[in-house]
Each structure stands twice: as structure tokens, then as C-alpha cells.
C-alpha positions as semicolon CSV with decimal commas, in nm:
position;residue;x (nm);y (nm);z (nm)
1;X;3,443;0,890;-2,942
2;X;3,265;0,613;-3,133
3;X;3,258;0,566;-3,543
4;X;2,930;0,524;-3,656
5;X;2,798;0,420;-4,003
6;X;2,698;0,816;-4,015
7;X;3,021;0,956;-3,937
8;X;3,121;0,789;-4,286
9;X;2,843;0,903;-4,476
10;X;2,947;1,230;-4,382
11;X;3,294;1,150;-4,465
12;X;3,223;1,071;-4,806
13;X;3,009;1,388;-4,854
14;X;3,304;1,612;-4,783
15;X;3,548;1,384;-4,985
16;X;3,354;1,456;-5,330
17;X;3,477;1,674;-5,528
18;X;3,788;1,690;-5,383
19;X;3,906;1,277;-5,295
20;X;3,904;1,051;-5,602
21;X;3,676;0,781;-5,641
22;X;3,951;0,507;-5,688
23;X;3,814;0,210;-5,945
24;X;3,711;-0,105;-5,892
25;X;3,839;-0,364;-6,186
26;X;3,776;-0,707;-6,296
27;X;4,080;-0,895;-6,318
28;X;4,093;-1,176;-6,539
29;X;4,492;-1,257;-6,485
30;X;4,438;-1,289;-6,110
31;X;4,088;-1,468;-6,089
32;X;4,237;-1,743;-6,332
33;X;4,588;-1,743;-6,069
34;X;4,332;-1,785;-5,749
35;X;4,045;-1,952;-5,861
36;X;3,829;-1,616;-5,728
37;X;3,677;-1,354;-5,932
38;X;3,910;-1,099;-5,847
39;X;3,813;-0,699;-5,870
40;X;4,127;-0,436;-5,774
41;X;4,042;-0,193;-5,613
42;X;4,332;0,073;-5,699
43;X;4,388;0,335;-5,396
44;X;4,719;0,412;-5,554
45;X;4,519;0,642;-5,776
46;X;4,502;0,904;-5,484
47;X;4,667;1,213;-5,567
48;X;4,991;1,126;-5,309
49;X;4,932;0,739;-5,438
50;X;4,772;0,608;-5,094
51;X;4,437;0,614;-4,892
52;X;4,605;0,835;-4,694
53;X;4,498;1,101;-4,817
54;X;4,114;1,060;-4,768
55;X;4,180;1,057;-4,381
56;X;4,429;1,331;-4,380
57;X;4,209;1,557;-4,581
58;X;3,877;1,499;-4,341
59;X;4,070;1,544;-4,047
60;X;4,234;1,829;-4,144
61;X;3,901;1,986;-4,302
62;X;3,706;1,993;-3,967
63;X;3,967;2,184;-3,760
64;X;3,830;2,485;-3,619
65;X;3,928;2,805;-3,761
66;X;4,151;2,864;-3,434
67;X;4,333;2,523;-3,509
68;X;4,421;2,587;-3,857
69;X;4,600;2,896;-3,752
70;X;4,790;2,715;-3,520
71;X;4,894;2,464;-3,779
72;X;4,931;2,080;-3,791
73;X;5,239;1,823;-3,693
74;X;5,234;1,443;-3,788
75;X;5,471;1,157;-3,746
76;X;5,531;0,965;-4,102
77;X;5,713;0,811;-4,240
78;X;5,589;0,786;-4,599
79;X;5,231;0,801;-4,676
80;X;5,049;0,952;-4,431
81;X;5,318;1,237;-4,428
82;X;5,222;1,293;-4,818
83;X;4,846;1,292;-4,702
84;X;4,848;1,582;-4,454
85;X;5,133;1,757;-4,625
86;X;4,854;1,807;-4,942
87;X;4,560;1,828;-4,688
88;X;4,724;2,100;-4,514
89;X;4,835;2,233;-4,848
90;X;4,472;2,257;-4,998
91;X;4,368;2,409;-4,700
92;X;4,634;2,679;-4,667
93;X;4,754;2,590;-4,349
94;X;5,088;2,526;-4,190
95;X;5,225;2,186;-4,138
96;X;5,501;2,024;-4,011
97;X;5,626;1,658;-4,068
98;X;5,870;1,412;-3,840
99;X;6,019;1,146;-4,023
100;X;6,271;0,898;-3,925
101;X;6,645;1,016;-4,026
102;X;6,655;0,684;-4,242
103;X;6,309;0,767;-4,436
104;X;6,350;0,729;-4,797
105;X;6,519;1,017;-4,990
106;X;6,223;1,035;-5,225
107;X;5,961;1,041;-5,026
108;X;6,050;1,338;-4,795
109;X;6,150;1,531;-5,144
110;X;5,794;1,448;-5,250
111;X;5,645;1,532;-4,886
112;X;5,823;1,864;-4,900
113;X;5,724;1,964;-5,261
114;X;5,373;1,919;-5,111
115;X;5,473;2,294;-4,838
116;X;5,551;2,078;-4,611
117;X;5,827;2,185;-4,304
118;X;5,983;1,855;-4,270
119;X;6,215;1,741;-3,937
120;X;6,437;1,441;-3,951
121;X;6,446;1,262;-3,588
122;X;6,443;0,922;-3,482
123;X;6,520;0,592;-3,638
124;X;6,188;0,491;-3,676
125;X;5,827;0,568;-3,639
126;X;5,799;0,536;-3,280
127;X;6,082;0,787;-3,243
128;X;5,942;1,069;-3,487
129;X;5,590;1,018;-3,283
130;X;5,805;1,124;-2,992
131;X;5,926;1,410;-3,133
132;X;5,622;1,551;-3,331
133;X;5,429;1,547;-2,963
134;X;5,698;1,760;-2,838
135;X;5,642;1,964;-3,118
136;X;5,303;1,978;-3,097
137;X;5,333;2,084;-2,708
138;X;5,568;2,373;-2,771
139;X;5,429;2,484;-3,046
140;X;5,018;2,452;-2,980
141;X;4,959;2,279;-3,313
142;X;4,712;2,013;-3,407
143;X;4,883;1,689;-3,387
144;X;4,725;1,418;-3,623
145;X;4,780;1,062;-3,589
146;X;4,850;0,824;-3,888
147;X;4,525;0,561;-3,730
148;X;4,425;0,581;-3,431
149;X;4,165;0,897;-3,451
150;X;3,751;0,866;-3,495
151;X;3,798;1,111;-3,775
152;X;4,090;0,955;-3,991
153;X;3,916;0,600;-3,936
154;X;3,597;0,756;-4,024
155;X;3,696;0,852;-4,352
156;X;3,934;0,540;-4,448
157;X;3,602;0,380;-4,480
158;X;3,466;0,572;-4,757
159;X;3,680;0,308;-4,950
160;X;3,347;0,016;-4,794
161;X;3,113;0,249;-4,943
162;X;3,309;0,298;-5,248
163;X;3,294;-0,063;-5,299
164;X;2,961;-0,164;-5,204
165;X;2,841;0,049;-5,451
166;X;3,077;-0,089;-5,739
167;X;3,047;-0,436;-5,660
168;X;2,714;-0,478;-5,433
169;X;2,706;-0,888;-5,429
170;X;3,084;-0,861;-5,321
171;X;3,178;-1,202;-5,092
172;X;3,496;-1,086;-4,940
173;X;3,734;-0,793;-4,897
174;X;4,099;-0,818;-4,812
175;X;4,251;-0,570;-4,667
176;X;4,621;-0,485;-4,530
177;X;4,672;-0,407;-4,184
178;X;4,911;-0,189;-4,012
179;X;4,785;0,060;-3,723
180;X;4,437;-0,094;-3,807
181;X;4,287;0,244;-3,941
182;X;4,203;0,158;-4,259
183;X;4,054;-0,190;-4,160
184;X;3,803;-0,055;-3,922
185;X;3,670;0,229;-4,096
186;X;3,625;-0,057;-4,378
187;X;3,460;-0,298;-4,084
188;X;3,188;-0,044;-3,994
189;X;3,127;0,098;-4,348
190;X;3,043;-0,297;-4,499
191;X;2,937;-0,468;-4,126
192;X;2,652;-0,215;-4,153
193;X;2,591;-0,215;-4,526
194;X;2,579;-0,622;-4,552
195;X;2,751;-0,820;-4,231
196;X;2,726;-1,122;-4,460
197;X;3,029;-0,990;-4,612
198;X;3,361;-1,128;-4,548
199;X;3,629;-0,890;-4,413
200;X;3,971;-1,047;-4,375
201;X;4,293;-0,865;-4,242
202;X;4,636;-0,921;-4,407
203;X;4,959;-0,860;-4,213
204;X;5,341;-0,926;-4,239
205;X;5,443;-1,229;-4,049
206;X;5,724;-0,960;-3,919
207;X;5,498;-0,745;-3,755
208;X;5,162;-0,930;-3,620
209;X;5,035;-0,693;-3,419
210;X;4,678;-0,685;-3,472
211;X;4,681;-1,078;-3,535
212;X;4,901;-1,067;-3,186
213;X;4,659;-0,839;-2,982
214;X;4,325;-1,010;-3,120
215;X;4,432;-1,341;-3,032
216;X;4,499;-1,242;-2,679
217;X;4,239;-0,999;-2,652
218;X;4,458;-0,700;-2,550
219;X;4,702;-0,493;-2,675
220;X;5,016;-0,636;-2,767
221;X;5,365;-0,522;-2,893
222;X;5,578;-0,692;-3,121
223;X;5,916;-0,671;-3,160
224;X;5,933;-0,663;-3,524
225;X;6,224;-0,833;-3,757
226;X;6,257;-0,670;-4,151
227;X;5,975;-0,697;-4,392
228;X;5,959;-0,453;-4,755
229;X;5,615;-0,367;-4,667
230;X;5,704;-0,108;-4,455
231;X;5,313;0,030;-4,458
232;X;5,226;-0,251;-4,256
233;X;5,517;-0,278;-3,988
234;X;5,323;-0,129;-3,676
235;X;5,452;-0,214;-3,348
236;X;5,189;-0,162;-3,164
237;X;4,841;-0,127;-3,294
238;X;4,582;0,163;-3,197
239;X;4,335;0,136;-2,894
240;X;4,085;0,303;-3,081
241;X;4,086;0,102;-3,392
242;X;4,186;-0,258;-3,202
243;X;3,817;-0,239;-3,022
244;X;3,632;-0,236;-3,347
245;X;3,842;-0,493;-3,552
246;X;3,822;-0,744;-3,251
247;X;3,426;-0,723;-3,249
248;X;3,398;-0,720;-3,652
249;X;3,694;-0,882;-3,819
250;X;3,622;-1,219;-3,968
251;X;4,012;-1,336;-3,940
252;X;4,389;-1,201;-3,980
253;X;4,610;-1,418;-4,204
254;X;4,964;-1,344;-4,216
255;X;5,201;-1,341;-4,572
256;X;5,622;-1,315;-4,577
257;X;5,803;-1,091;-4,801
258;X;5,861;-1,356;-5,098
259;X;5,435;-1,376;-5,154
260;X;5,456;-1,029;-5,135
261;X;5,730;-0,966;-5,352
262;X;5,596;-1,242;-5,642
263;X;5,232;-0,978;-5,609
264;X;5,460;-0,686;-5,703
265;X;5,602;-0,831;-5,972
266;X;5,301;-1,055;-6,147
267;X;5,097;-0,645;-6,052
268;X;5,356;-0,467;-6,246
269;X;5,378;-0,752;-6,527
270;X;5,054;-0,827;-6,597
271;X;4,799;-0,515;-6,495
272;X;5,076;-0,255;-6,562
273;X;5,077;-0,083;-6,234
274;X;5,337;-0,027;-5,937
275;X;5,189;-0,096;-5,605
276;X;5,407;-0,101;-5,335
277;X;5,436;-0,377;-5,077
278;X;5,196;-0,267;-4,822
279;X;4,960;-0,231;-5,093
280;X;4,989;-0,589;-5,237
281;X;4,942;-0,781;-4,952
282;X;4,570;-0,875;-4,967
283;X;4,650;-0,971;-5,305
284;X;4,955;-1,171;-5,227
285;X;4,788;-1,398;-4,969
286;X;4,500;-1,467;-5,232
287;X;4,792;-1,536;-5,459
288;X;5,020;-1,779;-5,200
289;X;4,678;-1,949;-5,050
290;X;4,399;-1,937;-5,297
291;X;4,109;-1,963;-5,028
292;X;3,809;-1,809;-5,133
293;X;3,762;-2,046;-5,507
294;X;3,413;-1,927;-5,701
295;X;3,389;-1,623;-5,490
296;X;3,375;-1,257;-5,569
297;X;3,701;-1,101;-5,384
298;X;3,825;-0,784;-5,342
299;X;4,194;-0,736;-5,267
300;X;4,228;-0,310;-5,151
301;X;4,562;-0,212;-5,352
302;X;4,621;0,016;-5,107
303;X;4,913;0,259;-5,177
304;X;5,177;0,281;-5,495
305;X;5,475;0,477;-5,346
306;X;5,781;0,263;-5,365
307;X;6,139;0,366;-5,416
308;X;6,301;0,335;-5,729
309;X;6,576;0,167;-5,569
310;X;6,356;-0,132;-5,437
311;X;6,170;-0,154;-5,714
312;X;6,458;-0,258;-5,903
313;X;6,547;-0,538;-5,684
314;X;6,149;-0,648;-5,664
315;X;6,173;-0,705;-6,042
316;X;6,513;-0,906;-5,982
317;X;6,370;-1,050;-5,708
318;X;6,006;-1,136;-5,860
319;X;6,180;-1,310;-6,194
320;X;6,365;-1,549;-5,940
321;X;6,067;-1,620;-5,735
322;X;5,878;-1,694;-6,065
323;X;6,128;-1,955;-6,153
324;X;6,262;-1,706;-6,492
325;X;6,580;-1,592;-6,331
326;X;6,894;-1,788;-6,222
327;X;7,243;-1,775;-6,158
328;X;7,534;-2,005;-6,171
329;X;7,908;-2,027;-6,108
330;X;8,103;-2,237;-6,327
331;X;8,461;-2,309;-6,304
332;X;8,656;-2,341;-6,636
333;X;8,997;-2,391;-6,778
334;X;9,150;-2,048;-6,886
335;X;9,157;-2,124;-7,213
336;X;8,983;-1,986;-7,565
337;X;8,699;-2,144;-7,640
338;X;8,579;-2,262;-7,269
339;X;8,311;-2,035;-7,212
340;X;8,194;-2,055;-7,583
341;X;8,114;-2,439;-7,503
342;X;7,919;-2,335;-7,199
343;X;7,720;-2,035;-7,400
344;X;7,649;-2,287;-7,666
345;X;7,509;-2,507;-7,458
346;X;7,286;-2,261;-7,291
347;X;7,180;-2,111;-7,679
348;X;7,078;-2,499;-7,780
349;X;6,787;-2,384;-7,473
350;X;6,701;-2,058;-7,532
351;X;6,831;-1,927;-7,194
352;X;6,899;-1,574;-7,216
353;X;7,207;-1,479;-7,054
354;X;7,208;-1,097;-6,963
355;X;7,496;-1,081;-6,728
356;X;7,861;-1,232;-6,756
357;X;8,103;-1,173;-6,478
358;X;8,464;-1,356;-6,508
359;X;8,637;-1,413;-6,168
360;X;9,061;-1,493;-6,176
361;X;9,135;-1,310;-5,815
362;X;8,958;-1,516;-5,562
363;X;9,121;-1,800;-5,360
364;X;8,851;-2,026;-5,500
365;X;8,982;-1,952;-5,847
366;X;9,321;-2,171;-5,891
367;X;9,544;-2,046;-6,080
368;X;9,483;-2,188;-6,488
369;X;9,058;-2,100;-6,394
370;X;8,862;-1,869;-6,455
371;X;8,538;-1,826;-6,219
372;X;8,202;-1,747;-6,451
373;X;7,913;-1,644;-6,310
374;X;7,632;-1,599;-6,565
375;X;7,310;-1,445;-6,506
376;X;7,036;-1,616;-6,712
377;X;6,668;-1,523;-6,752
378;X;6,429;-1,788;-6,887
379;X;6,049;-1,885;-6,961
380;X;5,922;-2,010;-6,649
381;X;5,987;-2,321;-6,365
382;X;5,996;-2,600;-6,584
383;X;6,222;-2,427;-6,851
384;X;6,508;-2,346;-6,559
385;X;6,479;-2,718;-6,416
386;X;6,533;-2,858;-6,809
387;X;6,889;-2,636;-6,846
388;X;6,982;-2,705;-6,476
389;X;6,883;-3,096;-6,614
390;X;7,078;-3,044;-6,930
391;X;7,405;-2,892;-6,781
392;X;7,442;-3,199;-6,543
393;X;7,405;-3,393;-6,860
394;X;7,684;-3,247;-7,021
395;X;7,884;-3,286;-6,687
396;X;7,923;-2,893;-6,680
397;X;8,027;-2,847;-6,305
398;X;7,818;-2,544;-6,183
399;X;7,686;-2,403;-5,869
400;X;7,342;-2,269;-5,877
401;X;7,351;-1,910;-5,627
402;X;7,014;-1,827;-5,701
């Protein structure tokens, strides 16, 4: 079954009323950062804090009668598990979820408090697919894929619409890739609108898929290695959605965790909102690259579910990539009075020190030291390179460990 133009329209007709019409905003911090205008637009303002939810809810809408009884089964593990867990919810229908064993804690709690019937198999997504078409055989329910379906892609591109009519002169749209669902409902919605407009794919350098299969023209498996943006790591794109981006894309670019990470941070810092990794990458690459200078971009935030947990090391993480964390091991004599010379020195700077940790016990420590590592937050680049400058002036011996 083809996507048409149509089959969006109609998407969108359903989705009022029910699917928030996610904003579009000017972004003064991040057009003066990439030389673009820059205009968010925020997804994570869905109810379950992705796009997910817009295909989920279609889908889930235009069962017959005879398959809502029957119930629904899905393999997630995040996002499109909240979707159809609140689709199915709003509908009154049954609806099971398969998540990997190693999802994260919160996000089956928030899947479940959705009336959701979660199961736990599998390491990974390909594993819980497994399972939930088992489930789906034995049991006769609907199974609903997290991409690959006419319906789901159908209504992912609402969000072209959404933003032709926000921003109608628009130049280029960035969005992230995973599965390719959300890029191809996006292709057909502005290809038909205005095919003058730019549409540009971001993925992980981890998992290029899409990038992978395009440039070789067929379908193509990666292995995968470890990326944060966990949204995006598809092994193997859909068949469905690969035909259309291959005709319609306008090019793939690929980002790493660190441009990623800085996105998060300078997101949270500056515009006040959590977006999690997958979400940021269309903003990270216009970030790390700056390619589109004079032009009116928009970067699709696409989801804001991260875990607590990695949210505090993106912060940690984000002030060292930003040059306004560092920290260094210094050896001293175990004596009063050594580490007050050090702490002085670092006060005559400004650096903030917000962590102290004295070391007697290791067998680089001899015995009459003391190993200090401090932890020391300052202004920027240039301020970090003028105390790393200023301790080698005062022939402090230190090791810099991040």
C-alpha cells in the first residue's frame, strides 16, 4: 500500500482534537550558534513526549471493530510503547507491550501507568519484535509496527503539514532517522506541498542504516556499536519507508554522541527544555557543521523522554564538552597547608571547585602524598586553558583526566 499526500490529510483530520499541534519557535540562541534562522519544532510536547503518539493513535483508530476486540501487541522499547499504550488506552482496548529485559526502569513504569500489559523478553529490539509476533499469532491480536506501516507513516507526516503551515517560506527541515517512519511521512507531506524544500536525514554514525541502504540502493544491516540516542539505533531500516526516502530525500548526514550530547546540554541551558538524544540530533548536526548560513531551518525536536540517570551525566558530560568543566590530579606533600596553596591559586581565577577527593591508598600515592583530585567548573574554553596556563606557571604538577 502506497502513502499518498491524501492519506495525510486524512491523518491530520482525525488527529484534531485529540493530537497536539506541537509549536514551531524562533530561536535566537541557535540561529546566532549556526548562522541559520533556526525555528524548533517541539514534538516533545506530545502527551507521552514523542511523535509517537500521532502514528500510534491513527493506527490504532482505524482498526475494525473486530480488531479492537482482539486487542493490540507492539515491540518498544521506549516511545512507541508509550504511543500505543495511550492510543489503545483512549480507545478502550487491550494492549500488550514487549520490551527488551534491559529497557529503562522508567519508561516501562510510565508505559504501564498508561493500561498497558507489559512483557520483558529479549535484549534488544529485534528480540522483543520476535516475541510480540509470537504473541500476536497465539493470541489473534493486531500487531503494530514502530515504522514500517502506510498508516503510522501516514500520520508521522502531519508534523510536514504542521510546519508548512507555521513557517510556509521554510528552506530546510532536519529530521532524525531511525526506522525511517517519521522521515517519509515528512518527505511526502512537504515533496508535495513545495519540493523546493530541503529535507535532510540525521543519523548516529553507530547505526547508519538508512545512510547504509541508500547509498547502496538496497537494504542493508548494520551491526551497530553504542550511541545515547537510542531512538535512532535501527538495525535495519523498513522496506516500506526505505522506497520513499531513496526517491525523495535530499541527503543523510551522520553526527557522534559528543555533538549530540553538547545539543542536550546548550537545549536544556539555554531554551529550558529536556529533549532526549534522538530528539536533538537534527539540531546537533546544525550545531557541529553549520551548513545551511542565511537560511530558514527547521531542526524536528523529536521526543523528550530521557532517564534521569543519563540526564545527569549529559549535564556532566555537556559542561566538559563546552570547555566549563575539568578535572585534575595533583600530587602533594601530606602536609597542612598544601592543598590551601593549590585552592588559592585556583580562587586568584575564579575556578569553582565543586568536588574534592583526597587519595592516600593507591600505589601511585607514596607514602608522605596525598593524591587530590579536584573537580572544577569554569566560564568557558578560554577561561580553562588560562588556569591550565597558570598552574604550569606556578610549576603545580597536575594531570588533567578530563
Amino acid at each position: 500500500m502506497n502513502v499518498t499526500y491524501d492519506d495525510i490529510v486524512n491523518a491530520q483530520k482525525v488527529q484534531d482534537d485529540v493530537i497536539r499541534k506541537t509549536s514551531l519557535v524562533f530561536s535566537d540562541t541557535f540561529s546566532q550558534l549556526t548562522g541559520s534562522k533556526v525555528y524548533l519544532k517541539n514534538e516533545f510536547e506530545q502527551k507521552t513526549g514523542s511523535f509517537k503518539l500521532r502514528g500510534a493513535y491513527y493506527k490504532i483508530k482505524n482498526l475494525t471493530e473486530d480488531e479492537k476486540n482482539k486487542g493490540v501487541v507492539a515491540a518498544s522499547a521506549g516511545n512507541h510503547a508509550q504511543g500505543i499504550a495511550l492510543a489503545s488506552a483512549m480507545e478502550k482496548i487491550n494492549c500488550t507491550i514487549v520490551m527488551p529485559k534491559n529497557a529503562s526502569p522508567a519508561k516501562i513504569a510510565a508505559t504501564k501507568g498508561y493500561g498497558a500489559n507489559v512483557v520483558l523478553e529479549g535484549k534488544n529490539y529485534d528480540e522483543s519484535w520476535i516475541k510480540a509476533q509470537e504473541i500476536a499469532k497465539t493470541t489473534g491480536a493486531e500487531i503494530i509496527h514502530a515504522f514500517d506501516d502506510p498508516q503510522i507513516i501516514a500520520a508521522q507526516g502531519v508534523i510536514g503539514l504542521e510546519i508548512m503551515e507555521q513557517l510556509p517560506d521554510v528552506d530546510e527541515i532536519y529530521v532524525p532517522i531511525g526506522g525511517g517512519g517519521l522521515a517519509a511521512g515528512i518527505l511526502i507531506a512537504i515533496k508535495t506541498k513545495n519540493p523546493n524544500v530541503k529535507v535532510i536525514g540525521v543519523q548516529s554514525k553507530s547505526f547508519p542504516s538508512m545512510k547504509n541502504s541508500i547509498d547502496s540502493g538496497k537494504l542493508e544491516t548494520v551491526d551497530g556499536g553504542f550511541t545515547v540516542a537510542d531512538g535512532i539505533s535501527v538495525k535495519t531500516p523498513g522496506k516500506q519507508t526505505f522506497e520513499i526516502i531513496k526517491n525523495m530525500i535530499d541527503e543523510i548526514v551522520l553526527i557522534d554522541d559528543e555533538e549530540i550530547i553538547k545539543a542536550m546540554f546548550l537545549l536544556m541551558e539555554r531554551s529550558k527544555v529536556v529533549v532526549e538524544p534522538a530528539g536533538a540530533a537534527g539540531l546537533a548536526y546544525l550545531i557541529s557543521k553549520k551548513p545551511s548560513s542565511g537560511k530558514k531551518v527547521v531542526p524536528i525536536l523529536c521526543g523528550g523522554n530521557v532517564d534521569m540517570y543519563l540526564l545527569g551525566q549529559i549535564v556532566a558530560k555537556g559542561l566538559t564538552t563546552m570547555g566549563r568543566m575539568m578535572k585534575i590530579f595533583i600530587l602533594l606533600k601530606d602536609k597542612p597547608g598544601a592543598l590551601k596553596e593549590v585552592v588559592d591559586e585556583l580562587a586568584s581565577l575564579s575556578a569553582n571547585i565543586v568536588e574534592v577527593l583526597h587519595d592516600r591508598l593507591s600505589s601511585n600515592v607514596h607514602a608522605g602524598t596525598t593524591g587530590v583530585t579536584l573537580s572544577l567548573e569554569t566560564e568557558n574554553q578560554k577561561h580553562t586553558d588560562q588556569i591550565i596556563q597558570h598552574l604550569k606557571e606556578k610549576n603545580i604538577d597536575f594531570k588533567i583526566l578530563v
